[in-house]
C-alpha positions, 0 to 999 in steps of 0.5 A, a space after each residue: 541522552 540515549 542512544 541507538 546501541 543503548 535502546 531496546 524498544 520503542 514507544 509507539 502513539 495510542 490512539 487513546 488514554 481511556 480504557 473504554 477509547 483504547 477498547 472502541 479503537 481495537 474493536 474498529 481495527 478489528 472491524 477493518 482488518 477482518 474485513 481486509 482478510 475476507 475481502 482480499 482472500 476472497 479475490 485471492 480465491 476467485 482468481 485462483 479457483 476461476 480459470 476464467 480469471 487467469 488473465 494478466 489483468 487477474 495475475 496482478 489483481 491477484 499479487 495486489 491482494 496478497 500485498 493488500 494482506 501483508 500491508 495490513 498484518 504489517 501494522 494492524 495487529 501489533 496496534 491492536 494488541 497494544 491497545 487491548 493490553 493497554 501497552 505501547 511498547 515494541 521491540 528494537 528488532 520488532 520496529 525494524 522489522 515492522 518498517 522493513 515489511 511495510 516499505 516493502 509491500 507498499 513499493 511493491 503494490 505501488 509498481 504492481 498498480 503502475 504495471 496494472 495501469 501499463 496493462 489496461 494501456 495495452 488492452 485498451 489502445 493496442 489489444 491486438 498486441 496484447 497477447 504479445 507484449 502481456 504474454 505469461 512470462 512477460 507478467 512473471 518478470 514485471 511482477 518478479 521485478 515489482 516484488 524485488 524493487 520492493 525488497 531492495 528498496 526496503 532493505 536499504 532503507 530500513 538498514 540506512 535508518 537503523 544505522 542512524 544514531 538515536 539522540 531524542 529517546 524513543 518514543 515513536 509519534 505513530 501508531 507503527 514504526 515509520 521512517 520521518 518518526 524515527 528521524 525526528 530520533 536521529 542526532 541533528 545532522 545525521 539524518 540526512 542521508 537517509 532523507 536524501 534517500 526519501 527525495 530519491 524515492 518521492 521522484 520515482 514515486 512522483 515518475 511512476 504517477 506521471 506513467 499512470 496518469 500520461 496512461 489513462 490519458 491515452 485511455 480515454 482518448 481511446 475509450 471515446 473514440 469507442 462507437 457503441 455504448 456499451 464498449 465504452 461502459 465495460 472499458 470504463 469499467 475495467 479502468 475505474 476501479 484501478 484509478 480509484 485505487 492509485 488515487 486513493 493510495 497516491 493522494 494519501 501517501 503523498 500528503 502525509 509525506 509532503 504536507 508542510 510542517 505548518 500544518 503538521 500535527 500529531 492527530 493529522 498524522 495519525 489520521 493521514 496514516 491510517 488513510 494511507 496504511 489502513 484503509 486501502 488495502 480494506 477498500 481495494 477489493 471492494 472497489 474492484 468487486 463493485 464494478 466487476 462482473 467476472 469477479 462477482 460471476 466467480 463468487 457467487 459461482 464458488 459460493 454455490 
């Protein structure tokens, strides 16, 4: 039996064993993580550029996008390589990298998302405090705070589960290197420390989800007692696009990491985990441009 000392890489799951398939997946992740880059750089510009968007709301959009971004050049690229290249390879170093980045920019875009839901609260149910409780330096610290729970989070994790003897080969069941792959690696009985850390983590996951969920509660209520129509129409519209957003990222995330082992399969795994890395951060600008005017009045503005 190998283990962790003697291993120099790692095998991650194709997507395909055809030449022609292995071709059609890295076209379609090509598709989707060009239409990631532009989308999510476009936000980035318009925020940037625009000095109508400098706002709280537009300063956690803004970190939203490039965490987007980073999430996607995390685990997209290498896939598609090995694909075009019919491999399936990654280095030691390259697969503990790979799982420090992608546990960083995932915290720390989820505790963005919760400091967004804690922003549209403040706007919608005490706006007269809004300058106050949002105030720039204010945004700096929580975004600050979300960048580097993110960080030490990831650096714990990544460095608990490489410490982990490896007695199963090396062939991880993902298209990227993700932490319950690489368990499933680990001897019997060493794993679970680190999977005392992963209970820890789906109780603050689950904490920062009822704060969302208790927040659009009372921004409803709020939102109703609104007289005019179209007060109610732009509230909704600042708020649905960032509870589309958690809902897809929160039910995706969490069903692939609490679905019972009855159900689990290789191809349900590999299609939850492209629903939970791939896909959002491809979808989130458009979900945030669809239903904004500022932003589409700020790109057609920098497009003239």
């Amino acid at each position: 039996m190998p283990n962790s000392s003697s291993i120099t890489e790692f095998l991650l799951l194709a997507f395909a064993d055809t030449r022609e398939l292995q071709l059609l997946h890295f076209a379609l992740f090509l598709g989707i993580y060009l239409a990631a880059l532009l989308g999510n750089g476009l936000i980035l510009t318009a925020v940037a550029c625009d000095h109508r968007l400098h706002t709280p709301m537009y300063f956690f959009l803004l970190n939203l996008a490039l965490l987007d971004l980073g999430c996607i050049s995390t685990t997209v690229p290498k896939s598609m390589a090995n694909s075009l290249w019919d491999a399936r390879t990654i280095s030691y170093a390259g697969c503990a990298a790979q799982v420090f980045l992608f546990l960083f920019l995932m915290t720390a875009e989820y505790s963005v998302l919760t400091i967004m839901a804690y922003d549209r609260y403040v706007a919608i149910c005490q706006p007269l405090h809004y300058g106050t409780l949002l105030g720039s330096r204010a945004c700096a610290t929580m975004a600050a705070a979300a960048w580097g729970s993110g960080f030490l989070y990831a650096l714990l994790h990544t460095a608990n589960t490489f410490s982990l003897p490896l007695c199963y080969g090396n062939a991880v069941g993902q298209f990227f290197c993700e932490i319950p792959q690489i368990l499933k690696l680990s001897c019997s009985g060493s794993y679970l420390r680190e999977a005392g850390l992963l209970v820890v983590c789906l109780c603050l996951v689950f904490g920062c989800f009822v704060f969302i969920l208790v927040s659009y509660v009372q921004i409803f209520r709020a939102v109703l007692r609104i007289p005019s129509e179209q007060g109610q129409h732009k509230a909704f519209s600042m708020c649905l696009p960032h509870l589309a957003v958690v809902s897809l990222f929160v039910s995706t995330g969490m069903f692939s990491y609490l679905k019972p082992p009855s159900i689990s399969s290789p191809s349900l795994d590999l299609v939850m985990a492209v629903l939970y890395s791939v896909v959002p951060p491809a979808l989130n600008p458009l979900i945030y441009s669809m239903r904004n005017q500022e932003i589409k009045d700020a790109l057609r503005k920098l497009m003239k």
